[in-house]
Biopython code that builds the backbone (N, CA, C, O; Angstrom):
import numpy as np
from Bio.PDB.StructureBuilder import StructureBuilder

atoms = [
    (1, "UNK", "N", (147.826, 71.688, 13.656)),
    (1, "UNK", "CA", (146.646, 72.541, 13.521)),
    (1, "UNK", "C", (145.420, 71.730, 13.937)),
    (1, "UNK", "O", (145.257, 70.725, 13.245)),
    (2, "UNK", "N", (144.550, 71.922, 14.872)),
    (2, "UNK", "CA", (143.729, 71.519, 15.475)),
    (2, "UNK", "C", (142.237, 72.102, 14.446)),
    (2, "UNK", "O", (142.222, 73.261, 14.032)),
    (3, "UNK", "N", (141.094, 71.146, 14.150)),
    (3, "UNK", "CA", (139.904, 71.263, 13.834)),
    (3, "UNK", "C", (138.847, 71.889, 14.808)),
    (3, "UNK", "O", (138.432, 71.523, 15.908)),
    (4, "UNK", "N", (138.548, 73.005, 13.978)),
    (4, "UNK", "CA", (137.847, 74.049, 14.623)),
    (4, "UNK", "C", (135.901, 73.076, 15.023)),
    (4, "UNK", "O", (135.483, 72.540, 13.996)),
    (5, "UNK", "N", (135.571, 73.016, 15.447)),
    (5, "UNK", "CA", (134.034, 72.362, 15.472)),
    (5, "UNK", "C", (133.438, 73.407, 15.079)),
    (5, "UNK", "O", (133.681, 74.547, 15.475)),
    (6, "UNK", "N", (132.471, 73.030, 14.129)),
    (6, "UNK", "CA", (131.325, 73.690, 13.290)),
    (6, "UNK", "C", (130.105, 73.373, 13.601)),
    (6, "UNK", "O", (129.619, 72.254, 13.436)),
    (7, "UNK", "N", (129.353, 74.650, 14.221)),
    (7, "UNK", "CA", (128.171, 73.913, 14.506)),
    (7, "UNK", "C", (126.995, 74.411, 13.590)),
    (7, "UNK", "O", (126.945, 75.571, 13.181)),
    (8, "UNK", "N", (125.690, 73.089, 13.182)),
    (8, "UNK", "CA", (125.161, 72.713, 12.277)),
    (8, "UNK", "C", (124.764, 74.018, 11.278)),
    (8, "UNK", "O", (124.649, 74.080, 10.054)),
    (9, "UNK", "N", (124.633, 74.856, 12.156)),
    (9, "UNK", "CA", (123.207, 76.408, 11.694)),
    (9, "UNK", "C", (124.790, 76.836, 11.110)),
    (9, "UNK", "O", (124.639, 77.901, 10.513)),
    (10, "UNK", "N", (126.031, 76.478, 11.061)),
    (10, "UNK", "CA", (126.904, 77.680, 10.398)),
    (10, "UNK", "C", (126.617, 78.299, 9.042)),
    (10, "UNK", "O", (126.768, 79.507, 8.859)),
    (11, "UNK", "N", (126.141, 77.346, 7.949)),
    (11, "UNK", "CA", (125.980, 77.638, 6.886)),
    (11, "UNK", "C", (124.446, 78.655, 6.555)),
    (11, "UNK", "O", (124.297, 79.331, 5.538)),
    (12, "UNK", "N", (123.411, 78.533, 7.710)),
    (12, "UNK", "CA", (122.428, 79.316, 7.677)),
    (12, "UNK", "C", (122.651, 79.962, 8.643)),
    (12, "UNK", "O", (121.653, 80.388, 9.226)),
    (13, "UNK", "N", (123.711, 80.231, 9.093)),
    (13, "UNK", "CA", (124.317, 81.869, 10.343)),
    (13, "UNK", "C", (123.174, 83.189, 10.336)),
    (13, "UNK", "O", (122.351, 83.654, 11.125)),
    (14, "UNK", "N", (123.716, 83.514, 8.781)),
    (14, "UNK", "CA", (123.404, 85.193, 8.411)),
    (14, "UNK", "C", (121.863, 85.219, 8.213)),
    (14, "UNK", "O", (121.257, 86.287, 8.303)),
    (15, "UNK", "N", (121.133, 83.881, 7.906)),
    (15, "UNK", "CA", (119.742, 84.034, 7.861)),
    (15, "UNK", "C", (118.968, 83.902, 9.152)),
    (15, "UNK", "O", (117.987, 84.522, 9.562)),
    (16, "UNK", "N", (119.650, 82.963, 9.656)),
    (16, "UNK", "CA", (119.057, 83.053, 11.610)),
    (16, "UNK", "C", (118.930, 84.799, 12.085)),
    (16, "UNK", "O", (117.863, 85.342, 12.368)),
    (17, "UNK", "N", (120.258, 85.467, 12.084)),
    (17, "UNK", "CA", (120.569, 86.194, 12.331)),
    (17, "UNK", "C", (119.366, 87.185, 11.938)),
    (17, "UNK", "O", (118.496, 87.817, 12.538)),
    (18, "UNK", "N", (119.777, 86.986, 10.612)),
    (18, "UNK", "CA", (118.343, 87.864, 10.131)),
    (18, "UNK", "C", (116.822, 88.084, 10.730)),
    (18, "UNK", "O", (116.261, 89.129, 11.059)),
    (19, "UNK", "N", (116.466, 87.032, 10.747)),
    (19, "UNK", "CA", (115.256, 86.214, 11.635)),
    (19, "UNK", "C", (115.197, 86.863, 12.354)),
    (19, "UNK", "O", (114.322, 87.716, 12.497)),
    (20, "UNK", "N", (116.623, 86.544, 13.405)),
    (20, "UNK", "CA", (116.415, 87.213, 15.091)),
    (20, "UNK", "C", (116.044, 88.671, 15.333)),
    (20, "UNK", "O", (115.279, 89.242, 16.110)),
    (21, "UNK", "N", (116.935, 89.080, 14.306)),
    (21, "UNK", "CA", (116.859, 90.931, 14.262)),
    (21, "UNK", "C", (115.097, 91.170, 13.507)),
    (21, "UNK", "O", (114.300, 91.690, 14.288)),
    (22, "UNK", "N", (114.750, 90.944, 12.615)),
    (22, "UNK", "CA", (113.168, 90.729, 12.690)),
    (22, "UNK", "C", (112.440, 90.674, 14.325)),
    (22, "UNK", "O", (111.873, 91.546, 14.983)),
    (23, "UNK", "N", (112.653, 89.692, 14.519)),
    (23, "UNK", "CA", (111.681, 89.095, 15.894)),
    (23, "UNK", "C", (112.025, 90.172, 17.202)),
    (23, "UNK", "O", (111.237, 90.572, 18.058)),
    (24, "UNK", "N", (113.661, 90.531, 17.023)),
    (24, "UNK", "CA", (113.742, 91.665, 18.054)),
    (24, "UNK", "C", (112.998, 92.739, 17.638)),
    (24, "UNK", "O", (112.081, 93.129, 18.361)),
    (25, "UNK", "N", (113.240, 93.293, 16.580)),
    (25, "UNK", "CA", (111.738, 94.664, 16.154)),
    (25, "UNK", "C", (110.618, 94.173, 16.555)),
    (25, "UNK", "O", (110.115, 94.892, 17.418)),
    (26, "UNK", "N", (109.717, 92.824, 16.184)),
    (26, "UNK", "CA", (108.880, 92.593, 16.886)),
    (26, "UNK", "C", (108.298, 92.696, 18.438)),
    (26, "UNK", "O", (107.207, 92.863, 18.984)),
    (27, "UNK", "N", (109.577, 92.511, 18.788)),
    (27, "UNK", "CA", (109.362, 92.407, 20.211)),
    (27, "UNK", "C", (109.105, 93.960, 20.578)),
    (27, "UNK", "O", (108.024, 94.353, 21.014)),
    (28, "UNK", "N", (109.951, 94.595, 20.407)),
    (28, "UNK", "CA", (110.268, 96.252, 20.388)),
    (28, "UNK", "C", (108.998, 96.814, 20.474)),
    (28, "UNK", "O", (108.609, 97.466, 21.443)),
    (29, "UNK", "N", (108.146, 96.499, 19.173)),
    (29, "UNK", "CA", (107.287, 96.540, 18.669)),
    (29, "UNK", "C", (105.761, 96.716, 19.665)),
    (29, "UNK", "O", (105.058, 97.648, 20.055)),
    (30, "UNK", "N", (105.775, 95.518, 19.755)),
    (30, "UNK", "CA", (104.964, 94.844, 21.324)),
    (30, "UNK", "C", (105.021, 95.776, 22.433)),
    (30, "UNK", "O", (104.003, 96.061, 23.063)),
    (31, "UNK", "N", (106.503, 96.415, 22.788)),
    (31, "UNK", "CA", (106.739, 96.878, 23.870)),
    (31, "UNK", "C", (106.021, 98.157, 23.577)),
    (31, "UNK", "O", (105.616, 98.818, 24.533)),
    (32, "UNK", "N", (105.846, 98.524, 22.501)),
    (32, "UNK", "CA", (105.277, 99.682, 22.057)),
    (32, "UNK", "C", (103.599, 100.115, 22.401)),
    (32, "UNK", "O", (102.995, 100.967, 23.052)),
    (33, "UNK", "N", (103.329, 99.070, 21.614)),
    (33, "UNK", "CA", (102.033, 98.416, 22.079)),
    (33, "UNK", "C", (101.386, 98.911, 23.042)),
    (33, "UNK", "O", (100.609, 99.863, 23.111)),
    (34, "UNK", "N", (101.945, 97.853, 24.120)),
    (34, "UNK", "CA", (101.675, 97.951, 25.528)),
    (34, "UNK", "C", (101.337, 99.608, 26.060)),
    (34, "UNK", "O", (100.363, 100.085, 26.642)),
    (35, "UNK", "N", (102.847, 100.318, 25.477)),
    (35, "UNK", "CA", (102.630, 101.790, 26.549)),
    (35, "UNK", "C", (101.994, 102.268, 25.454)),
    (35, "UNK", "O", (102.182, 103.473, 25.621)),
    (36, "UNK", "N", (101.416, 102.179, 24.519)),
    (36, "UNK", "CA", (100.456, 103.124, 23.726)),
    (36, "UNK", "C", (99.155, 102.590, 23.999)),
    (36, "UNK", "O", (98.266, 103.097, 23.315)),
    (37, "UNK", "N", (98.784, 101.669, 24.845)),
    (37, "UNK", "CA", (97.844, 101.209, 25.392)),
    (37, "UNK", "C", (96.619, 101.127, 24.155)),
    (37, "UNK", "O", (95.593, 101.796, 24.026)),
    (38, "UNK", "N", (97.289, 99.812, 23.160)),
    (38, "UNK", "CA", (96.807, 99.523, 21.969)),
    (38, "UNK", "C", (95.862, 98.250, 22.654)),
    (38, "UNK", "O", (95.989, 98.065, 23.865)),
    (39, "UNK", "N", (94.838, 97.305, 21.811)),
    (39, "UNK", "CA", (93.701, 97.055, 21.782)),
    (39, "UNK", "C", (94.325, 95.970, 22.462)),
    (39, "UNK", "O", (95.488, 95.826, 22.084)),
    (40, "UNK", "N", (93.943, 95.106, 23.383)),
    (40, "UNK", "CA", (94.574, 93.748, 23.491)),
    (40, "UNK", "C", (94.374, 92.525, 22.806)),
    (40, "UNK", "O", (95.008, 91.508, 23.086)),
    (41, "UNK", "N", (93.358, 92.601, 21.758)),
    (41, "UNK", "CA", (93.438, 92.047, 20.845)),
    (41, "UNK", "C", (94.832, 91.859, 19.561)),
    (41, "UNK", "O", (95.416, 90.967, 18.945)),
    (42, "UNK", "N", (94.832, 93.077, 19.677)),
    (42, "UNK", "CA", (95.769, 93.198, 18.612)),
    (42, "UNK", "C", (97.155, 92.895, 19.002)),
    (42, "UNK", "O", (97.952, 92.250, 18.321)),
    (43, "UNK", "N", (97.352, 93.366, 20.044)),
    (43, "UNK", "CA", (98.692, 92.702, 20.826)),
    (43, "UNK", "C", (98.826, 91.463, 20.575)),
    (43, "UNK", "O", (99.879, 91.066, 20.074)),
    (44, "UNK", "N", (97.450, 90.303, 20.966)),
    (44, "UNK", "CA", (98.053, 89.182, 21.024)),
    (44, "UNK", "C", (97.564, 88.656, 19.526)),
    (44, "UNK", "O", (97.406, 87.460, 19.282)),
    (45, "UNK", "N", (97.425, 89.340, 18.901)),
    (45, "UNK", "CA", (98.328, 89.267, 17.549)),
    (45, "UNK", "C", (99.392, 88.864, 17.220)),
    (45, "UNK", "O", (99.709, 87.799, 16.690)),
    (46, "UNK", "N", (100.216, 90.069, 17.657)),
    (46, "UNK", "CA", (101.284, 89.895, 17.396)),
    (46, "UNK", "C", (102.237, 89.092, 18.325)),
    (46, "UNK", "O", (103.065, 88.274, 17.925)),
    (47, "UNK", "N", (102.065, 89.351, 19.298)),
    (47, "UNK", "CA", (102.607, 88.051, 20.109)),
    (47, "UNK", "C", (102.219, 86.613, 19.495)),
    (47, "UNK", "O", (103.007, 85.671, 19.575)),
    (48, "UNK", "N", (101.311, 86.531, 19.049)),
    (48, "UNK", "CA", (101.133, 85.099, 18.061)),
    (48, "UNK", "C", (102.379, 85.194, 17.120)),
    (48, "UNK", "O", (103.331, 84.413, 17.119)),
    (49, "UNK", "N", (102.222, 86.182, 16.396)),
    (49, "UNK", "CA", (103.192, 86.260, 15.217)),
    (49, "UNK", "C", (104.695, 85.778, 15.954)),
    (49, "UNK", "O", (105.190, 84.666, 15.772)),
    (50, "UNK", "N", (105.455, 87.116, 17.034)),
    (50, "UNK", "CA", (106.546, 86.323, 17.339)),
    (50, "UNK", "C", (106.580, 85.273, 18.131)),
    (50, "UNK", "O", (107.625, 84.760, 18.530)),
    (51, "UNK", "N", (105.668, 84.964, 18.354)),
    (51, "UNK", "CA", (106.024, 83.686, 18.795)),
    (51, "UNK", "C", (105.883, 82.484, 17.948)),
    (51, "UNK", "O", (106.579, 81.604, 18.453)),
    (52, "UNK", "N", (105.188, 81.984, 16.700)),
    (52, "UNK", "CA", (106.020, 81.471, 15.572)),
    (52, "UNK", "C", (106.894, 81.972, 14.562)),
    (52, "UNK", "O", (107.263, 81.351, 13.566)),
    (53, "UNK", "N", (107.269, 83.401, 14.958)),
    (53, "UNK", "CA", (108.452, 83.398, 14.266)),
    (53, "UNK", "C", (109.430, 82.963, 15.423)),
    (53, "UNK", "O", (110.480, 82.491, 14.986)),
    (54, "UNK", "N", (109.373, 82.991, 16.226)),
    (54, "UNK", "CA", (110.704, 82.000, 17.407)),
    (54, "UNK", "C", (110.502, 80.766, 16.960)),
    (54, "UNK", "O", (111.467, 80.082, 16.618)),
    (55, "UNK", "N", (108.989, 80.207, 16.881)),
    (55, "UNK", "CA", (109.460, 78.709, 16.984)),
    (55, "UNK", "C", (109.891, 78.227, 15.582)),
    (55, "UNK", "O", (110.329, 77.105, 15.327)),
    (56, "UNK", "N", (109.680, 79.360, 14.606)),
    (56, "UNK", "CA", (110.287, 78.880, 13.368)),
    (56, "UNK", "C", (111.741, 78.769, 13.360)),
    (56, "UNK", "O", (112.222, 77.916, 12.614)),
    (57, "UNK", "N", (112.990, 79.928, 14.492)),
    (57, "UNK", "CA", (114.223, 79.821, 14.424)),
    (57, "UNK", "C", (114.396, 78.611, 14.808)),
    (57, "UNK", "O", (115.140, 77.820, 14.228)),
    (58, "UNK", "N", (113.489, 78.262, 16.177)),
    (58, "UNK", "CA", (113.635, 77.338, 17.019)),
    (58, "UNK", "C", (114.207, 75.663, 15.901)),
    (58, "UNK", "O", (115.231, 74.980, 15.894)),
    (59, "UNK", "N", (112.927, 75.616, 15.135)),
    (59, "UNK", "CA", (112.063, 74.225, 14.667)),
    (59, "UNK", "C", (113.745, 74.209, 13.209)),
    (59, "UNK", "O", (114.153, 73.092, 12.893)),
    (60, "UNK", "N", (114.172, 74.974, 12.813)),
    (60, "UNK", "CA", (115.808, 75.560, 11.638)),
    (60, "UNK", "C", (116.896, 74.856, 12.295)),
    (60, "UNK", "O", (117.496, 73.828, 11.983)),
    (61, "UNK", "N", (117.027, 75.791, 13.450)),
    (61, "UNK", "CA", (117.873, 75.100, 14.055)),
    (61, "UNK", "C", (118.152, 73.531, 14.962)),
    (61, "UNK", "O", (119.088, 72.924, 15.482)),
    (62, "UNK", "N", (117.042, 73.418, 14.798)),
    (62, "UNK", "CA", (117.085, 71.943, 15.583)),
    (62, "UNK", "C", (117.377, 71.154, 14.404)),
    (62, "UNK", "O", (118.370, 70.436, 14.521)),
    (63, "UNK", "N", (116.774, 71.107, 13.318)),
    (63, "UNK", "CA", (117.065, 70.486, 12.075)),
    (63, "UNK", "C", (118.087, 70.405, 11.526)),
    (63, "UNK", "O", (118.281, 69.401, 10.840)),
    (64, "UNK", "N", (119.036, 71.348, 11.614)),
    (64, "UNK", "CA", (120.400, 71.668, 11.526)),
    (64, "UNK", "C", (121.275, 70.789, 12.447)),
    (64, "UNK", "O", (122.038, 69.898, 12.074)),
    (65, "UNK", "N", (121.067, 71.138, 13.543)),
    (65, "UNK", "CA", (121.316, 70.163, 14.563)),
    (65, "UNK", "C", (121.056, 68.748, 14.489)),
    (65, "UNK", "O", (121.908, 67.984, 14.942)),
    (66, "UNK", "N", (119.920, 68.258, 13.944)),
    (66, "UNK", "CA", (119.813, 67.122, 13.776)),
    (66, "UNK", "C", (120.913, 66.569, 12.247)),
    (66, "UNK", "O", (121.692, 65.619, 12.161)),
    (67, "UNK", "N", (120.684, 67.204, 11.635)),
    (67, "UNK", "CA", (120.966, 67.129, 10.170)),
    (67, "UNK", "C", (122.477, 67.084, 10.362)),
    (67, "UNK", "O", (122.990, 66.579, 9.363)),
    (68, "UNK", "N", (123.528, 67.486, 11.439)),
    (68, "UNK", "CA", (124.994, 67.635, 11.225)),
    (68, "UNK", "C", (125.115, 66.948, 12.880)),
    (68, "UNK", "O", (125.345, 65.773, 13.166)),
    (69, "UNK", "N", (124.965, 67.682, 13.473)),
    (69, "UNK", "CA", (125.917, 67.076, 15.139)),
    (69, "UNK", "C", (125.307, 65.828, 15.161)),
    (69, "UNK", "O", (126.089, 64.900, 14.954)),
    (70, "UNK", "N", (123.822, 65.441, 15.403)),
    (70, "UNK", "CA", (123.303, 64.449, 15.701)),
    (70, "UNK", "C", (123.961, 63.313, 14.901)),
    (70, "UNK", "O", (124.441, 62.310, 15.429)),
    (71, "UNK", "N", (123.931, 63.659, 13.059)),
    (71, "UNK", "CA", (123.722, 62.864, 12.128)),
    (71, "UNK", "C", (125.727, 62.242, 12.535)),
    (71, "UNK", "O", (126.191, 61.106, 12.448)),
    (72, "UNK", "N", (126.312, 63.348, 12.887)),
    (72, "UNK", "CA", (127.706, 62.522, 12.660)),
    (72, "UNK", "C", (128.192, 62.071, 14.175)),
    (72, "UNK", "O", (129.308, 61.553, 14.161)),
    (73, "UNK", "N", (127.669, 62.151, 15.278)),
    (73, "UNK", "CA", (127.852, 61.554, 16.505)),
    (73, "UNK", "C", (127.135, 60.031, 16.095)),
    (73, "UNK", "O", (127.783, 59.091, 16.556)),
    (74, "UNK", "N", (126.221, 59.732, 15.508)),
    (74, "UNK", "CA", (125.574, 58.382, 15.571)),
    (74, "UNK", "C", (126.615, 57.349, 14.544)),
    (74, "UNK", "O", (126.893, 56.153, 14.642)),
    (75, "UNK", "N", (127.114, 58.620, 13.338)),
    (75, "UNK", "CA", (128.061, 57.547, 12.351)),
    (75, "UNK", "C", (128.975, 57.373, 13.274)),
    (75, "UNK", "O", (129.572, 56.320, 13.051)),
    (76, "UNK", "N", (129.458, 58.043, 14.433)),
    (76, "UNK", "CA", (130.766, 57.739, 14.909)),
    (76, "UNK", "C", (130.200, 56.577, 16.074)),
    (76, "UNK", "O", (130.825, 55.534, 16.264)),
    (77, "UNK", "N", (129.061, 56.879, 16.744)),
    (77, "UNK", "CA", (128.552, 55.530, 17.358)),
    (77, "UNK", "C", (129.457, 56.296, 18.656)),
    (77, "UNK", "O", (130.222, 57.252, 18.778)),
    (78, "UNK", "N", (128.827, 55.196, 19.546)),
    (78, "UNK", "CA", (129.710, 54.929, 21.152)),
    (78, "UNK", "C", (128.439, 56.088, 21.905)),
    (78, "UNK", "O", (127.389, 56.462, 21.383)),
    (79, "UNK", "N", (129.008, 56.456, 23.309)),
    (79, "UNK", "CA", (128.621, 57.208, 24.201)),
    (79, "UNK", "C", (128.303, 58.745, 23.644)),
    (79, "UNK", "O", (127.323, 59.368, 24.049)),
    (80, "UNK", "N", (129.230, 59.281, 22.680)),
    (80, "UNK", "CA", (128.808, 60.530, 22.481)),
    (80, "UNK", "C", (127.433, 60.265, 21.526)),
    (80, "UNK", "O", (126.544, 61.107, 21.657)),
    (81, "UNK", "N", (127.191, 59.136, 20.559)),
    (81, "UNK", "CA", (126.154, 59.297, 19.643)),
    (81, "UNK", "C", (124.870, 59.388, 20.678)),
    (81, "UNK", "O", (123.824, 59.981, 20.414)),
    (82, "UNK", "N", (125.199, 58.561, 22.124)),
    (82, "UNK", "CA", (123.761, 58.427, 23.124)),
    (82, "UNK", "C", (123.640, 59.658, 23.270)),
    (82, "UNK", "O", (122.474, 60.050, 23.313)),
    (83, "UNK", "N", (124.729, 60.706, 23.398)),
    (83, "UNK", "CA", (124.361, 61.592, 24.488)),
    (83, "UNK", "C", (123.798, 62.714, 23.804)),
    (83, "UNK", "O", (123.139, 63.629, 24.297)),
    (84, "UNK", "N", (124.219, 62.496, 22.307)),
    (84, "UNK", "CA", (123.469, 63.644, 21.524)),
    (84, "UNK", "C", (122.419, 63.263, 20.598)),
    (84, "UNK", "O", (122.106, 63.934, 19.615)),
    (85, "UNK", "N", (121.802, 61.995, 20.994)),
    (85, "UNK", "CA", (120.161, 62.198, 20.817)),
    (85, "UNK", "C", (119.735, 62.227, 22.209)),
    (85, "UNK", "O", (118.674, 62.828, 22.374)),
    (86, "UNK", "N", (120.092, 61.907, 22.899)),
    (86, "UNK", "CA", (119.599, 62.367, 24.450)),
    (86, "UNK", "C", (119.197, 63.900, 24.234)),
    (86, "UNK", "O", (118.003, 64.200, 24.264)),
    (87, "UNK", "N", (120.209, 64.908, 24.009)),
    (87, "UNK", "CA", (119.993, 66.043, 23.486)),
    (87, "UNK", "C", (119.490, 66.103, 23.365)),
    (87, "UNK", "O", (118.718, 66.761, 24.063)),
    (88, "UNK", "N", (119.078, 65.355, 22.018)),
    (88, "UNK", "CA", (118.225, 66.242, 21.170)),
    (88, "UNK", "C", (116.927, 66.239, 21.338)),
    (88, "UNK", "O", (116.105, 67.063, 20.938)),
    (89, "UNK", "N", (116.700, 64.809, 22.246)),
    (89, "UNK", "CA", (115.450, 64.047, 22.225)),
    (89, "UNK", "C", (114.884, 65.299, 24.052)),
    (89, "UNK", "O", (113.863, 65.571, 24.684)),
    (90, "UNK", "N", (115.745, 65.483, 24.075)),
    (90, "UNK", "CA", (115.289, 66.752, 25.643)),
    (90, "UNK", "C", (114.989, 67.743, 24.519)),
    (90, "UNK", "O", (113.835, 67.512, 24.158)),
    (91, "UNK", "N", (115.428, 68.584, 23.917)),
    (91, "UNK", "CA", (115.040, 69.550, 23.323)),
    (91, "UNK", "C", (113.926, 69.867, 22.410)),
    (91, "UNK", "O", (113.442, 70.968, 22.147)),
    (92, "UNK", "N", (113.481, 68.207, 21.796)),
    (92, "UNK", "CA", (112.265, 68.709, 21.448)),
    (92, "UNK", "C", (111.209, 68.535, 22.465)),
    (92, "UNK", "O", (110.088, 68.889, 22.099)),
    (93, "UNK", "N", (111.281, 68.233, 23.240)),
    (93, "UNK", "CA", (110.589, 68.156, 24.734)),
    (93, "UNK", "C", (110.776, 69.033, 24.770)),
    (93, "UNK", "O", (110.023, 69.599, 23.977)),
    (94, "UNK", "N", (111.579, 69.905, 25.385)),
    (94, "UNK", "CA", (111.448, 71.700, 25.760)),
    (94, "UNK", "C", (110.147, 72.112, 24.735)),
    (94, "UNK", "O", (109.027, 72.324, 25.198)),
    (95, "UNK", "N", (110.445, 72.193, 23.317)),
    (95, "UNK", "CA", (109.934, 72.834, 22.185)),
    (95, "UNK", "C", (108.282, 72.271, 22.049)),
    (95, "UNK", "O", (107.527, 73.038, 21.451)),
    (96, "UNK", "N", (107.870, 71.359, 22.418)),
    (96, "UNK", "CA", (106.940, 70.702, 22.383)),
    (96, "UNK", "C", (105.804, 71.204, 23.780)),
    (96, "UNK", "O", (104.620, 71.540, 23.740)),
    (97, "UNK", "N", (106.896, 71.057, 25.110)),
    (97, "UNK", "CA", (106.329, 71.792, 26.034)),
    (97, "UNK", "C", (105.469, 73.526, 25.915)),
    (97, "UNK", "O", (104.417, 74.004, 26.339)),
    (98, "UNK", "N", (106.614, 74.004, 25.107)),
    (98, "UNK", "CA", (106.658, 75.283, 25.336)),
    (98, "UNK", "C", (105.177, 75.838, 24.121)),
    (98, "UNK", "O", (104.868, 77.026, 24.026)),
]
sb = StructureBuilder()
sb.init_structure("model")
sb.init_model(0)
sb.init_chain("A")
sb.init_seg("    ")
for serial, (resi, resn, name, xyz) in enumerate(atoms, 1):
    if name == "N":
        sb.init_residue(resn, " ", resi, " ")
    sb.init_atom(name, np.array(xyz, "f"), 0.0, 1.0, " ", f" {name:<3s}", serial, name[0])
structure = sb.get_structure()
């Protein structure tokens, strides 16, 4: 019987999830907006809003990530521990960029 890999966010799955389905109404939302040709103020409102509610899934899951893949590639050491702070160390670059 072979070990299934678990990745970090498994144990906070159903709350990501949650999140996402939030932020998709948001978005929905927005789209609404737009063709009701609402204030553009207020739009980018809410585009503020989802967009830290993304970077809040974003900022969960990286922590997760850090907190499990990262944390047990480095106890195991060698080439995979480089390659997954390499990872990780690109991804908060993305997140930082963005």
């Amino acid at each position: 019987m072979t070990e299934e890999h678990q990745h970090g966010y498994a144990d906070d799955r159903d709350a990501f999830l949650k999140r996402l389905r939030r932020i998709e109404g948001q978005v929905r939302g927005l789209h609404r907006m737009v063709e009701d040709g609402q204030y553009c103020i207020d739009i980018l409102t809410q585009v503020s809003a989802t967009t830290k509610a993304l970077q809040s899934v974003a900022l969960g899951l990286l922590e997760d990530h850090l907190a499990h893949c990262v944390a047990d590639a480095a106890r195991a050491g060698g080439p995979e521990a480089d390659a997954k702070l390499k990872e990780a160390s690109d991804a908060i670059a993305r997140l930082v960029r963005s």
